[in-house]
N, C-alpha and C positions, 0 to 999 in steps of 0.2 A: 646475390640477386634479391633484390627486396619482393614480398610477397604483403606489403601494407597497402590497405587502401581507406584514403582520405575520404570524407563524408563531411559535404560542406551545406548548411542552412541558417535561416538567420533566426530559427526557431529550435530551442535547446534539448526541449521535450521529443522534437522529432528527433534530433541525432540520437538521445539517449534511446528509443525505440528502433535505430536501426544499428545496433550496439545490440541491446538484447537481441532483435530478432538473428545476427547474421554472427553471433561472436564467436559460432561453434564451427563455421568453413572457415570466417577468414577472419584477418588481423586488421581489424576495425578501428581508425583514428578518426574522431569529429573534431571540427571547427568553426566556430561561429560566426560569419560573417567571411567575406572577402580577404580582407587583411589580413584578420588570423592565420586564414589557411595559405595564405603567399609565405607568411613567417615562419609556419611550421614545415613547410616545403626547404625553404632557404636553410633552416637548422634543422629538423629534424628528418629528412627524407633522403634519401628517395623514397618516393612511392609508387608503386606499380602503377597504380591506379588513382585518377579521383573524381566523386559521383558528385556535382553539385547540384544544387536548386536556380529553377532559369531566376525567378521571381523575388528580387530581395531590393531593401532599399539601399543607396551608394552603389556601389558596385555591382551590376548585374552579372547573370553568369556566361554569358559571350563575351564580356570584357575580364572578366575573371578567368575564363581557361582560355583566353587568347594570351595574355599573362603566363600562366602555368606551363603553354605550349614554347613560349621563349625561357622563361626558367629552367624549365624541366620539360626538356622535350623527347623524352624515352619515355613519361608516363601518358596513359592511357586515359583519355578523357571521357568523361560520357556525363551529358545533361538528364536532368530531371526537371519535369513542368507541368503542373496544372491546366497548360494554357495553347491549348488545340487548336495552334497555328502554323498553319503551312511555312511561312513565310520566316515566322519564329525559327521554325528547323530546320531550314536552308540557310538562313544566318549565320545559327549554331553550327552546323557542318559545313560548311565554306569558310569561315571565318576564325573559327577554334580548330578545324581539324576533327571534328568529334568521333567518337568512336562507336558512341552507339546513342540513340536520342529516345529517353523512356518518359510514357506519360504517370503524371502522377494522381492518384497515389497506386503501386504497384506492389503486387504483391510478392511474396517470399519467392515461391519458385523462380518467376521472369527475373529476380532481381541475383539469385545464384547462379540463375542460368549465364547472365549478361556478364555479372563479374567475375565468374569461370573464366567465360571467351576472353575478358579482360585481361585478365593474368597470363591465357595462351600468347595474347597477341603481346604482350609485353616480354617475355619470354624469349618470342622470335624478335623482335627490336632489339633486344641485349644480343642476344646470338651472330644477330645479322652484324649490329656494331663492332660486336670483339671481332668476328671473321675479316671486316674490314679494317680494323686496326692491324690487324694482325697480319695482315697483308702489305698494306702500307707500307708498318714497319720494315717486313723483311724485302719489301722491293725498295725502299729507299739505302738499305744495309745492304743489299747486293750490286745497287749503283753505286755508293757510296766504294765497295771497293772494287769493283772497275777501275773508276777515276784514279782511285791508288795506283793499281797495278799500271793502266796504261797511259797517265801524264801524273807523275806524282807532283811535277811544280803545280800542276792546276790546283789537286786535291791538295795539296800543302797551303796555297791560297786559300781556299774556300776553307780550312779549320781555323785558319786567319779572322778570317771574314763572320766565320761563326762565332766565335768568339765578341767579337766587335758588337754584331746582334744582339749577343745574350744579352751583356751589356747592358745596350738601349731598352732591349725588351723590360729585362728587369725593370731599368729606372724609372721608366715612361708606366710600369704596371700595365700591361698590356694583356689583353684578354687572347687563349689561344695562345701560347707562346710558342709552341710545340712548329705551326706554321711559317713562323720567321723563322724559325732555326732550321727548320727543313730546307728553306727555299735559300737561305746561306749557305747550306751544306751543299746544294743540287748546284748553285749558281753559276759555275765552271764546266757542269756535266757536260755543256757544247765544244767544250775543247778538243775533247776525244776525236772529234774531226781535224783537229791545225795541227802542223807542222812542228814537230817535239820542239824544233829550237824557234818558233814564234813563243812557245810557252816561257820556253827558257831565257828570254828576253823580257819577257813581262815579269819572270818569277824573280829575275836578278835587277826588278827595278831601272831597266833603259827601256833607250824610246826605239818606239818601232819603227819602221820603214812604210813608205806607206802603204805596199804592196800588202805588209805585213799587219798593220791599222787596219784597213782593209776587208782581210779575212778573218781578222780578231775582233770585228764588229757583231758583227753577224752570227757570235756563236750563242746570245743568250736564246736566239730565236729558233738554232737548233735543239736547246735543253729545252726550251716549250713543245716543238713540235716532240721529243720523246718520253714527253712527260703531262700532258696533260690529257692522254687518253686513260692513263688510273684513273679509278674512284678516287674523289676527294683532292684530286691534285689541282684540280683547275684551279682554284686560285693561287696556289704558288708557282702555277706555272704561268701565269699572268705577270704576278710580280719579278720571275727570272726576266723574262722577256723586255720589261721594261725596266731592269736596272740602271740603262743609263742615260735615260731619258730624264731634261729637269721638269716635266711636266708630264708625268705619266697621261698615257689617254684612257678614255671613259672605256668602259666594256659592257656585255651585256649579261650582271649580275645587280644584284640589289645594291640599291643607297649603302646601306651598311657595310655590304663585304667591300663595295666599291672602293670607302673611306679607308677600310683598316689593310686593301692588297695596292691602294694607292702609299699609304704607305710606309707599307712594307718595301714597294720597288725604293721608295727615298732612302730609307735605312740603310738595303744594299747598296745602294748607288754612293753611300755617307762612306760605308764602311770600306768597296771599292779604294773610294779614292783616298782613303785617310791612310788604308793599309800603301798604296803605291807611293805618297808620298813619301814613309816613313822607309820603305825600300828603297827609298832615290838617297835617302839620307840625311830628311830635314826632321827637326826636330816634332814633339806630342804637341806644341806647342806654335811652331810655326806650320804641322798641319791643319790645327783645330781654328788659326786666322785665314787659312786659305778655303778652308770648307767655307767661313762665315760672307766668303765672295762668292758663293756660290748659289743661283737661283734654284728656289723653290724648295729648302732646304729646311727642316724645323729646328729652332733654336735649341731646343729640349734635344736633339739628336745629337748633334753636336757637344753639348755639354757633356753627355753621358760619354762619349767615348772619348775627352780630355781626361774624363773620372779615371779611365782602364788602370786598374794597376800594370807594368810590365811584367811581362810575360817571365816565370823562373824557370828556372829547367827543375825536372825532377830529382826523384831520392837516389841517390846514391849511384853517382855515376860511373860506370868502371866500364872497361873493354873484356868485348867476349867475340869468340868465333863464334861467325855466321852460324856454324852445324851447332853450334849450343842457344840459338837464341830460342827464346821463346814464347807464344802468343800473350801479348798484353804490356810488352817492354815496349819503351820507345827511343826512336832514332835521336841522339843526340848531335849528328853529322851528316851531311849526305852523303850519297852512297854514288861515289862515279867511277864509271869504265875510265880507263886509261887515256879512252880519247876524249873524255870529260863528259860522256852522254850521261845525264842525271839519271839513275835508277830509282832511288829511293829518297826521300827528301826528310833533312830534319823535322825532328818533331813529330812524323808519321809513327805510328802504332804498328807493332808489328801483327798482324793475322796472318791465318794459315796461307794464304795464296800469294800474299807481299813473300811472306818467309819463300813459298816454292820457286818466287820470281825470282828473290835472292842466291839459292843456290844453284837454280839454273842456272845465273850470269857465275857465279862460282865455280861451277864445275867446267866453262869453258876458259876458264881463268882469268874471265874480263876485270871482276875487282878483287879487292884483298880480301884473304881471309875473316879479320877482325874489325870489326865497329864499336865506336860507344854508344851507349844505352844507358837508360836509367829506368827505374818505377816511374808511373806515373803520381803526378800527385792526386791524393783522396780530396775530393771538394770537402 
């Protein structure tokens, strides 16, 4: 956790005096102008903290930590100003976020006291983000193997599908990658309500019934309503919902996120249908001409997943009993009961709960002993 704080003025003799006065609490970087201190943000920071001057020429400093707050929006802002106006510090706090607004010139104490609290408050902004990654993470790794255990053609789809994203994500250089690939992963999680063999219809590539159309419509809007009361999921959980719509609709989120969950639902919707085609058994080539008939679709998406290389199986594939398998192998076969009910689906990874699902259906003797498996491959 970075404990630096930037010190921004367009006057060089003041930063070098707030270097001497403060070099003994904290880890003091100055910058001269606007510019400077965006670039030393960009490579050399994070920083906790950083103190600017409201009063400088180009770039003032509510357009400069209104900047800093989209760069670097864990650090901790706080203006400094000559310039005893109200209207001045309602700007700067409404508009930058500021964290704390000092008149100048101020002296040593007010000025340790302020970037003390600085530091608390940056401290609890780190804390609070790890808490909610960290959460995130293990709630979308706890849906993620639900979906396994109880429709593995879905989740066998949706590692399809993720795949397919990373892809675009990559080529497109896309900012947040971490969010398309969630909302790939998640994008099936409505299934867990339909009927194993509507999945098993979809996962073996035939058409549905329309009964079965249907109820198979309707399930990205169930993986919204289970997923966008997390933290931080509502925009993927926008994008599930509108997977397969060729005009996603407007929501009530910013211009920005709009643009990049609008689309994300395109991507999914690219990846959908390029993955079903290729299940029906038409060629990377005669799918990537029928996506290009398809409205509201970006050129660039498309391309990228002609790019895919196919897909190889992994290292070393050999047959083992279920009782010897073990967490991180994967399924080179699927795994069916005798009455052909899918259990486990090619390709799936084995984890500890697929494994227990496994030998429960074992020990009633529904499937064989032995499976193929390999390593996975190391990216």
């Amino acid at each position: 956790m970075s404990e630096k704080i930037l010190f921004v003025d367009d006057e060089p003799v003041l930063l070098q005096g707030y270097q001497r006065l403060l070099r003994k609490e904290f880890q003091v970087t100055t910058a001269v102008g606007g510019a400077a201190a965006l670039t030393m943000i960009q490579h050399l920071g994070p920083f906790a903290g950083v103190l600017s001057d409201m009063r400088r020429p180009g770039m003032d400093g509510i357009e400069f930590l209104l900047t800093v707050k989209t760069l670097a929006p864990d650090t901790v802002r706080i203006m400094l100003t000559g310039v005893s106006e109200l209207q001045t510090a309602i700007d700067a706090v409404n508009e930058g976020n500021i964290f704390r607004f000092l008149s100048k010139p101020s002296n040593k104490e007010i000025l340790v006291k302020v970037l003390t609290e600085a530091l608390a408050q940056h401290h609890l902004i780190c804390a609070e983000k790890e808490l909610l990654e960290k959460t995130l993470r293990g709630t979308v790794y706890v849906l993620t193997e639900v979906l396994s255990v109880v429709s593995p053609a879905a989740f066998s789809r949706a590692m399809r599908v993720r795949r397919y994203v990373q892809q675009v994500v990559t080529r497109l250089s896309l900012g947040s990658p971490w969010k398309f690939e969630v909302a790939a992963m998640m994008s099936q999680l409505g299934c867990v309500t339909l009927d194993p063999d509507t999945i098993e219809t979809v996962y073996a590539g035939r058409e549905l019934s329309p009964d079965e159309e249907a109820q198979y419509i309707n399930h990205p809007r169930v993986a919204q309503d289970l997923l966008e009361n997390i933290p931080r999921m509502e925009p993927i959980a926008w994008m599930i919902a509108h997977q397969n719509e060729e005009w996603p609709a407007d929501c009530d989120i910013s211009e920005r996120e709009l643009v990049e969950v609008r689309l994300g639902a395109q991507i999914i919707r690219a990846a959908l249908t390029f993955d079903a085609l290729l299940r029906r058994g038409h060629s990377r080539v005669e799918a990537a001409h029928y996506l290009k008939t398809c409205e509201g679709l970006d050129k660039r998406i498309i391309e990228a997943m002609v790019e895919l290389e196919p897909e190889i199986a992994g290292n070393g594939a050999r047959i083992l009993p279920i009782t010897e398998l073990v967490n991180g192998v994967v399924l080179e076969q699927d795994v069916r009961t005798e009455k052909g009910l899918l259990v486990a689906a090619k390709g799936q990874e084995i984890t500890s709960p697929l494994l227990l699902k496994l030998k429960s259906f074992l020990g009633k003797g529904a499937i064989p002993n032995e499976v193929v498996v390999s390593q996975p491959e190391v990216p």
